[in-house]
N, C-alpha and C positions, 0 to 999 in steps of 0.2 A: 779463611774458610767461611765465617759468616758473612763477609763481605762479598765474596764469590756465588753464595748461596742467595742473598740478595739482589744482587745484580744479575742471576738468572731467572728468581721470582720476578725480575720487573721485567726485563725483556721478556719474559715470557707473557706478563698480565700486556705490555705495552703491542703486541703484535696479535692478544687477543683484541685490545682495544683499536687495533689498525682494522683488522678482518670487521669487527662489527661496529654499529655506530657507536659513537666516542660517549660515554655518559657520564652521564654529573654527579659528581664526590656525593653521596647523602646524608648528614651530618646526624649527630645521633640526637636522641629526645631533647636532651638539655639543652645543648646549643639552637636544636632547631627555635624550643618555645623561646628561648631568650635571644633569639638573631645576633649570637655569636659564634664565630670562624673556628670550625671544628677542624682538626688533624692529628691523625694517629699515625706517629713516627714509627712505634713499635706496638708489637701487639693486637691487641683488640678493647685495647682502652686511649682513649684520646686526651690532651694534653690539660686541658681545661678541666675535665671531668679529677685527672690525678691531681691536677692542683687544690681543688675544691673538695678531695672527697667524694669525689659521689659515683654513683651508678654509673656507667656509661652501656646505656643501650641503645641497640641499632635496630630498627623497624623496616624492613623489607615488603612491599607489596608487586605482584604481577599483574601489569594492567591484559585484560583477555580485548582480544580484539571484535567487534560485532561483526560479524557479515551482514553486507547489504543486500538487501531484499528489494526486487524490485515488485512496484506495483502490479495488482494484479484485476484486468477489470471483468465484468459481469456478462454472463452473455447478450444480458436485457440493454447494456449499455453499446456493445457492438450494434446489436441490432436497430439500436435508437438510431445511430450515428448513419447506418447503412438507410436508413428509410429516410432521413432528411437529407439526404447526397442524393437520392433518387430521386426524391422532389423537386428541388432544386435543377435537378438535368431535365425533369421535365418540364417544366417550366419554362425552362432556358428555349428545348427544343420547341415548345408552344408558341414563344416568341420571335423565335426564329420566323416558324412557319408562317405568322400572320405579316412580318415584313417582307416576308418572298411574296404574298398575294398581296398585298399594300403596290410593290415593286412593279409587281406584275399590270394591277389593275393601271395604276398612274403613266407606264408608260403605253396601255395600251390608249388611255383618255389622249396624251399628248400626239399619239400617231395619227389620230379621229381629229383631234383640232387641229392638227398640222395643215391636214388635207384641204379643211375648211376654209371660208374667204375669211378676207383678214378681219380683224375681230377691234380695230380702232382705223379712224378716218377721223383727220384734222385738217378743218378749215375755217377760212375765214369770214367774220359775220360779224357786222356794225362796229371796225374797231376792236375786236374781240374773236377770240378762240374757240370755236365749237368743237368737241369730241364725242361723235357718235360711234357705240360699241354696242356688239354681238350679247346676246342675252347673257349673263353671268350665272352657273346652277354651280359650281363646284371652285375649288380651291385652287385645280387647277385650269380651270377660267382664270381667274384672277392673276395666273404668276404667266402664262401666256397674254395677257392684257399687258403687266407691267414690262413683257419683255418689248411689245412693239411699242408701248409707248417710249421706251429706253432709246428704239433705234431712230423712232422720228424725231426726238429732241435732242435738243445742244446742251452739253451738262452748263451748269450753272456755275458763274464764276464769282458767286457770293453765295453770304449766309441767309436764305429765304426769312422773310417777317415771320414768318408763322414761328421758323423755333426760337424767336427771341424771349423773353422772362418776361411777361406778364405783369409778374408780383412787383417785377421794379414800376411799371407803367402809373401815369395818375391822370385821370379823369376831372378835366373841369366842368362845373354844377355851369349849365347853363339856364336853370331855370330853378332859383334857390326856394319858389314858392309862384305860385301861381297868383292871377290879380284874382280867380273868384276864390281861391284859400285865402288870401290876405282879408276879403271881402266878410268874407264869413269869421273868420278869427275873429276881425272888427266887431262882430256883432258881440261877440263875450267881452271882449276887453275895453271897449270904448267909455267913456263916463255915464254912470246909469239915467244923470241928471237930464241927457236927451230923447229917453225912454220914456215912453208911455207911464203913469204908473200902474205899478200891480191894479190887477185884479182883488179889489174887496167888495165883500156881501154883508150887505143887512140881516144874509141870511141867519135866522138862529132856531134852530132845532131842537125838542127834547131827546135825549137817549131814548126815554123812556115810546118816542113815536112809533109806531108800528110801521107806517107807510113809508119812514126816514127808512126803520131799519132794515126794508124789504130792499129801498133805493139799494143802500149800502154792499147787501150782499148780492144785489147785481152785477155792482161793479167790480166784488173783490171775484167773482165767478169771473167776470171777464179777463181781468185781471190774468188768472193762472189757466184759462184757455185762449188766452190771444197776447195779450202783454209779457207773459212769461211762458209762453210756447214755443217761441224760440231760444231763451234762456231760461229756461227752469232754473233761479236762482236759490229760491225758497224750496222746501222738500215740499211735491204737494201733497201725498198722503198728509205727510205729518203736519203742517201750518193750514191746511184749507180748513177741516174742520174746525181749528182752535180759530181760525179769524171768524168762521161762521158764528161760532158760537157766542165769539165778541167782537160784531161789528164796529162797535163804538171804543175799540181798544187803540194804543199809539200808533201801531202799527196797520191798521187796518183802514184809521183816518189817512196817514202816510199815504199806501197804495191806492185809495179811494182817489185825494188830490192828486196822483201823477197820470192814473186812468183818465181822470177828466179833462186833461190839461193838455192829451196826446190828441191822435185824428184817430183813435178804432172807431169804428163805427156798428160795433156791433153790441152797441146799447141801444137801446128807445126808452126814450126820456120825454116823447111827446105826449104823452098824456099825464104830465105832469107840471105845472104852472113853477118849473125853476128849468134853469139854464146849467148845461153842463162847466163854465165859469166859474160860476155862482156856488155852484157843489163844490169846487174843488180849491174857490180861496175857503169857504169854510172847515173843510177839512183841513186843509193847509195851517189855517190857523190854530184850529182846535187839537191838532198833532203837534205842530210847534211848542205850544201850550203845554203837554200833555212831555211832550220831549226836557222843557226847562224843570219841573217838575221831577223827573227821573234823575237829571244832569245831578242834581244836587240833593238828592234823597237816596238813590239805591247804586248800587255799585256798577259797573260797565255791564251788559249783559248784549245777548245778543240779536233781543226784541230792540233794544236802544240804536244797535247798528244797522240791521236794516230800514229803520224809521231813518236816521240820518241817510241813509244811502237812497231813500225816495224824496226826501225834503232836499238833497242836493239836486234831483234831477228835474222836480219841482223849478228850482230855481233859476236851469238852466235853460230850463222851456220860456221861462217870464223871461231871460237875460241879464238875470239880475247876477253879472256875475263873482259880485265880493263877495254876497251871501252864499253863491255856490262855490264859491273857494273856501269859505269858511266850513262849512258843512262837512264838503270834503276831506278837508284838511283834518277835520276833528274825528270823521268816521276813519281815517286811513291810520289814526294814532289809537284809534281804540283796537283795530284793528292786529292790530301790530303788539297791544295789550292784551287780546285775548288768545293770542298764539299760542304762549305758555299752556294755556286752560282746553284746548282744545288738538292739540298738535299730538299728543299723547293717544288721545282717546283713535285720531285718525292713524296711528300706528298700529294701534293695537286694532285695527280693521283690516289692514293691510297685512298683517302679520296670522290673524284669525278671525275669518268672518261668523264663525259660529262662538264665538269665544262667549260665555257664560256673562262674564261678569261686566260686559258693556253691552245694557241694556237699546231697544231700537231707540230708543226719546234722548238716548248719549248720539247714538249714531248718526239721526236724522240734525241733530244740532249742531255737531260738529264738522259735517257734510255740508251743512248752510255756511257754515262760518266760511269753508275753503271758497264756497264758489264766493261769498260775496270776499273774500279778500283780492280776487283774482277781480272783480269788475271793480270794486273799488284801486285796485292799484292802477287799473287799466285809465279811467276817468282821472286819476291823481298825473300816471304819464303824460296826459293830454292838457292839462292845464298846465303842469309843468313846464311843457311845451313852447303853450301860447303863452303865455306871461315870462319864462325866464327861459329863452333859448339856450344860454350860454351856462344855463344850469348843469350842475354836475348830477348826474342820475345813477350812480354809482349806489347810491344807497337805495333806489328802489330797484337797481336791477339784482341786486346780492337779497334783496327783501325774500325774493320768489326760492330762495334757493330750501330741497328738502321740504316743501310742502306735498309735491304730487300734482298729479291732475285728478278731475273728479270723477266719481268713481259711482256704477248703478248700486243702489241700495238693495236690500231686498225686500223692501218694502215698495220701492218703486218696480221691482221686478215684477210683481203681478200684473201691472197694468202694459202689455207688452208697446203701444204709443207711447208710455208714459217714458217706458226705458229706451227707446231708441231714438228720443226727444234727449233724453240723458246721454247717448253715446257719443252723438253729434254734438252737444255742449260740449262734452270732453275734449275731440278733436277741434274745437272752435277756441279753446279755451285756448291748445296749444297753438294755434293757427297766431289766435294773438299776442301769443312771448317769443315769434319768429323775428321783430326787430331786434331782442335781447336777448334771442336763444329760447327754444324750445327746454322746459322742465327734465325733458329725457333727454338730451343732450346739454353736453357741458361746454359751454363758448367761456374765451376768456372775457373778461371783464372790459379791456378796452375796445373789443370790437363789438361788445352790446351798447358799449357808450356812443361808437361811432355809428351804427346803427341808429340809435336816436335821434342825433345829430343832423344826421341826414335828413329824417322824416321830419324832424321842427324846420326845417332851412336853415339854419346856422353855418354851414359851411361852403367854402366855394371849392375845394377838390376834393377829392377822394380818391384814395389807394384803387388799383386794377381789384388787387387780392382781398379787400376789403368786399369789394361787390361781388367777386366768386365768393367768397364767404357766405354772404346774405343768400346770393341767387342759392348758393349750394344746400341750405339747408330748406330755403322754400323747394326744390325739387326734391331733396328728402323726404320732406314730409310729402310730397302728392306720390311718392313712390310706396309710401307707408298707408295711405288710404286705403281700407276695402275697396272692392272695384264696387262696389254695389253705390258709392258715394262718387264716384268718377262717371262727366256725364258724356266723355267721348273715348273709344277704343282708339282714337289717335294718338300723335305722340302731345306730350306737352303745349306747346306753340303753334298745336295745327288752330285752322279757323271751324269753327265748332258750328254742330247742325243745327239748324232751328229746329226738326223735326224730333230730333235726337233729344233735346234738351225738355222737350215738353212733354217727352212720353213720360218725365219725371216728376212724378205727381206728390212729391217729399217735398214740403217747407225749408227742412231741416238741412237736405242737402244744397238744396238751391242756396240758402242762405251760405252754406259753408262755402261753399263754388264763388259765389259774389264775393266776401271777404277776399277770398285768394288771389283771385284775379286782380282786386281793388289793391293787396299788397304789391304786387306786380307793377300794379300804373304809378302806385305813389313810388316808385322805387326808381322807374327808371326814367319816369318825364322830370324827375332833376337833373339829369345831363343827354335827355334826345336834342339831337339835329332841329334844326327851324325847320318845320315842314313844308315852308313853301321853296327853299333852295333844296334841301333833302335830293339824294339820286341814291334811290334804294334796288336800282337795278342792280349794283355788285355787292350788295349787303351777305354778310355772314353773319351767323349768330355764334360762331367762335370766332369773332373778333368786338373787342367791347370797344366800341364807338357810338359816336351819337348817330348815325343810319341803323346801325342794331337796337341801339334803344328806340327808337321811334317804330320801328319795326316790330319791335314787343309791343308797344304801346297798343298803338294798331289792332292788332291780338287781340289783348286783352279788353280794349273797351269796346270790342265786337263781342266779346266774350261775356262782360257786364251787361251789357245792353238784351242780348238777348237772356240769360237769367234772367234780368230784372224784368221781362217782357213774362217769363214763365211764372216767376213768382206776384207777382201783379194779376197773374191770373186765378192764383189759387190762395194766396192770403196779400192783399195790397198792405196789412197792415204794417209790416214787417220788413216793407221795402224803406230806406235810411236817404228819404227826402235832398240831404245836404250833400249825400254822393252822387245822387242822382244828376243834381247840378254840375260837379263837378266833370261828371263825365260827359255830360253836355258839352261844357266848356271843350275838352280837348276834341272831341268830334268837330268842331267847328271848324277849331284849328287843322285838326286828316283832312279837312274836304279840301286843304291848296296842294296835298299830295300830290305828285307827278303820277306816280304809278295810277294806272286808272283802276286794279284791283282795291286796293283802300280808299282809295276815292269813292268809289262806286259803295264800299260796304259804310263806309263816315257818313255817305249821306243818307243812304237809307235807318241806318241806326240813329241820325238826328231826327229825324220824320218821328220813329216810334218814342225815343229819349223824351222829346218836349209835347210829344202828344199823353203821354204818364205826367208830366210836369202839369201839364193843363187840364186833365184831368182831377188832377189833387187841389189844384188852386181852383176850380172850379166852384166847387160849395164854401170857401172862404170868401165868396164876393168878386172874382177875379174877372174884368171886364170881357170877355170870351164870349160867342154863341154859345146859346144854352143847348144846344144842338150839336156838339161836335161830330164829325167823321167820326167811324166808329174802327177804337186801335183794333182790338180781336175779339171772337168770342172767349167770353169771359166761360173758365176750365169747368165741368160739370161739378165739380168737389165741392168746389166757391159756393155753385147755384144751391147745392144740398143745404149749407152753414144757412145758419138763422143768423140773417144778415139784415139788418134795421136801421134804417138811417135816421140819422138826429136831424132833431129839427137846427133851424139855421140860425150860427152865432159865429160870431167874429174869433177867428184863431185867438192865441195867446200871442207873444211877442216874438218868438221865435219865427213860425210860421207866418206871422205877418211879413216880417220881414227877406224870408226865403222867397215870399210872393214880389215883394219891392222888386227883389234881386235878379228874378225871374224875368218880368216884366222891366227892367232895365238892360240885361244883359244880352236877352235872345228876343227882342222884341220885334226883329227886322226876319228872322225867320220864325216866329210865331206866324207873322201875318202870311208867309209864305205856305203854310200848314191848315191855318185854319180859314 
């Protein structure tokens, strides 16, 4: 009976459990906390709970099930949704409609040139291909041009030169240094023992003279309107008064000797019973003097370094050049000592020009420091040069890194010449670290070295991608110039107006223009063509060969020549004698050019080139009619300046020698001229 009763309890629970899902035994409290196997045979007490004693409770819960809910959105967000679909459609439809009139317009241009005569004619002329084509105004000119030049030519069954790599290409130096740069280098490097000696004066002067001290602040006046008017190196607010004030100071002797020892001529000394010579070994000495003195009494300072940086240039004028490598050598390390002391202060200018606590006497001093670091490494480059070509330069070219360029003061901002005398040093500054990288551009390290390398002569090839390198960043910068400093609306390499060039009545620019140009010739007369073989009829200037470089050249010392013609006119003093030469030199060389356009411009530019040469050499003694042909009128600016000429004394060694060199090298068309 209870067996029967059983077994219809379970068939009946077991076909509950068929109908709904099958679920899992629940085991009661104890067992569950203690994860022991509960089962209740009989009952409502399970087997472990009877054995133990205990309780056995059963805990029942019913999970409720959640209804899902679906999201629900905002009207503001339909309507978002519905405005940017609309947008979007119009938009679409806008663009649609300007390529149906695009469509429309271009096929009706192609119906109009259709009808037109044909728009390319090729023929033959000298050996060569001529293709005369129909005016080009539109885009589609151009793709109708290319379609007949398609049918008259035979496709090519090679890979054209033009798209081969470049970068792999290497250029051999055909010309590692020129004989009048060998000529001239000789002059600093040669044994001093064949040299004249210096210049020394019996002269001896009180401080205390009145008529000394008026000389003095002649010269330092001249000085910061003509010697330092195209580099304002010194601040002149801030240093002119303080040298007035102390003519007879280290640095004031310094400037004094380098003033006397150049050609300006816009002192008068004639009514004085001394020689500008005379003045400036005594200054020389008495600065020198005055410099040993300091060396060993007072700490580096940056009166100590400009005085070295005049006593080097001093010496470079006499020839004397162990002493100007010494000079140099010792201002380039102080230099390099005062960084620390000064690098700070030009930060915190940069960072804040009205900043409180860097007073104008911090600003004006640390301003001095950058430009004279910048002409001092420049001079430091150049001996490095001449004396160890195969020097590693590595450590002067990582010197420049984080300094800046210089920068107008506000102190110099009042005087508005004073400051845009100051803009053009800046851009001149950068003009000069274009062999090792402009400041605001980051060159790597071995193509500023290769760069040097090049400009000492040291090398006999050079990488294609090396000299896109250089060219690329010299074109950089003349893209970066205001136009107000650009003297032609042409492109780069065109040949530049005479007219053009002298309505520019700025020193500063002319100056800058000459530099560029002069980086240009020194760059690429180390691998132009021989000019007298040269056939610059199929010359490219996107193709680097020696007919493109000769081609530049060309250019450029048409380019030099006439500056140097502008600037001659409005401050001679400022025009760089030993370039002058130089570009003599390759003119000589343009006049065997074939082409009769360079030809014709080589000779005319050697006419005016060695009529400035003879000019200059003229009041040194130079055996010339006193009388020459006259170059041009001299610019009305010039006629304004109080312009006084010294009475007559024999150059220093430099200039003596520039005149040798002169009178050796162009002496067969001197006489052709004068």
């Amino acid at each position: 009976m209870v067996f029967s009763t059983t077994s219809t309890s379970t068939s009946t629970s077991s076909s509950s459990n068929t109908t709904e899902r099958q679920a899992r035994h629940t085991p009661c409290e104890n067992c569950r906390t203690h994860r022991r196997k509960c089962t209740v045979p009989l009952g409502t007490q399970c087997e472990r709970c009877q054995r133990m004693d205990l309780v056995c409770l059963f805990k029942y819960s019913k999970r409720t099930k959640a209804a899902f809910q679906y999201p629900q959105c905002g009207e503001k967000k339909v309507y978002k949704r519905k405005r940017i679909s609309m947008t979007q459609k119009q938009m679409l439809m806008e663009d649609v409609e300007q390529l149906e009139r695009l469509v429309v317009s271009t096929e009706a241009d192609m119906e109009s040139l259709s009808s037109m005569k044909p728009l390319l004619s090729i023929t033959s002329c000298h050996q060569r291909l001529r293709l005369e084509t129909a005016p080009l105004h539109s885009m589609a000119d151009m793709i109708a041009l290319l379609e007949h030049a398609t049918r008259s030519l035979s496709p090519i069954m090679r890979t054209p030169r033009y798209f081969s790599d470049s970068s792999q290409g290497m250029l051999h130096i055909t010309q590692q240094i020129s004989q009048v740069e060998q000529t001239l280098r000789r002059f600093f490097t040669r044994d001093a023992a064949v040299l004249p000696s210096p210049p020394t004066s019996p002269l001896q002067f009180d401080d205390d003279d009145s008529s000394m001290t008026q000389i003095k602040r002649r010269f330092i006046n001249a000085y910061f309107s003509c010697g330092c008017y195209i580099k304002p190196i010194l601040v002149r607010p801030y240093f002119l008064p303080l040298l007035l004030d102390n003519p007879h100071s280290m640095l004031a002797n310094a400037i004094i000797a380098i003033v006397a020892f150049g050609i300006c001529n816009h002192i008068s000394i004639i009514d004085l019973p001394i020689s500008r010579k005379m003045l400036g070994a005594a200054c020389m000495e008495k600065a020198y003097t005055q410099l040993r003195d300091a060396l060993f009494d007072q700490e580096p300072g940056l009166e100590t370094l400009a005085t070295l940086r005049c006593l080097a240039g001093c010496h470079l004028l006499l020839l004397k050049s162990d002493d100007a490598r010494k000079f140099t050598s010792l201002a380039w390390r102080m230099a390099l000592q005062l960084k620390d002391t000064y690098l700070g202060t030009l930060k915190s200018i940069e960072r804040d020009h009205s900043s409180v606590y860097v007073t104008t006497s911090m600003k004006a001093r640390a301003e001095t420091w950058r430009r004279l670091f910048y002409d001092i490494r420049y001079i430091e480059l150049n001996l490095c040069m001449m004396y160890e070509g195969e020097a590693d330069f590595s450590s002067l070219v990582l010197s420049a890194k984080h300094i800046g360029c210089p920068i107008v003061l506000d102190i110099e901002q009042t005087d508005p010449a004073s400051s845009r005398k100051v803009e053009a040093y800046r851009y001149l500054i950068a003009l000069s670290m274009l062999p090792g990288g402009s400041p605001a551009s980051e060159w790597t390290t071995r193509e500023e070295i290769v760069g040097y390398r090049l400009y000492a002569g040291v090398i006999d090839k050079v990488s294609c991608a090396d000299i896109e390198h250089i060219e690329g960043h010299l074109v950089d910068f003349w893209m970066r110039l205001p136009r107000d400093y650009v003297l032609a609306d042409s492109p780069l390499m065109a040949v530049l107006d005479m007219n053009r060039v002298r309505e520019c009545n700025n020193p500063d620019v002319l100056y800058l223009n000459e530099i560029y140009y002069l980086y240009w010739t020194l760059l690429e007369m180390r691998f132009m063509a021989t000019p007298s073989t040269a056939d610059l009829s199929t010359t490219s200037l996107g193709r680097y060969d020696g007919e493109r470089a000769l081609l530049i050249v060309s250019v450029c010392c048409d380019a030099l020549t006439k500056v140097a013609l502008a600037l001659y006119e409005i401050m001679p003093c400022a025009l760089d004698i030993h370039w002058l030469v130089l570009i003599a030199d390759l003119l000589v060389k343009l006049k065997d050019v074939a082409d009769p356009d360079v030809k014709s411009r080589a000779q005319q530019n050697l006419q005016w080139t060695l009529r400035m040469l003879g000019n200059f050499m003229i009041p040194f003694g130079q055996p010339y009619p006193p009388h020459p042909p006259p170059l041009m009128p001299i610019h009305q600016h010039y006629q304004q300046q109080q312009y006084h000429p010294s009475s007559p004394w024999m150059p220093v060694a430099f200039y003596t020698e520039i005149q040798r060199l002169v009178a050796v090298y162009f002496a067969k068309q001197m006489k052709q001229i004068w």
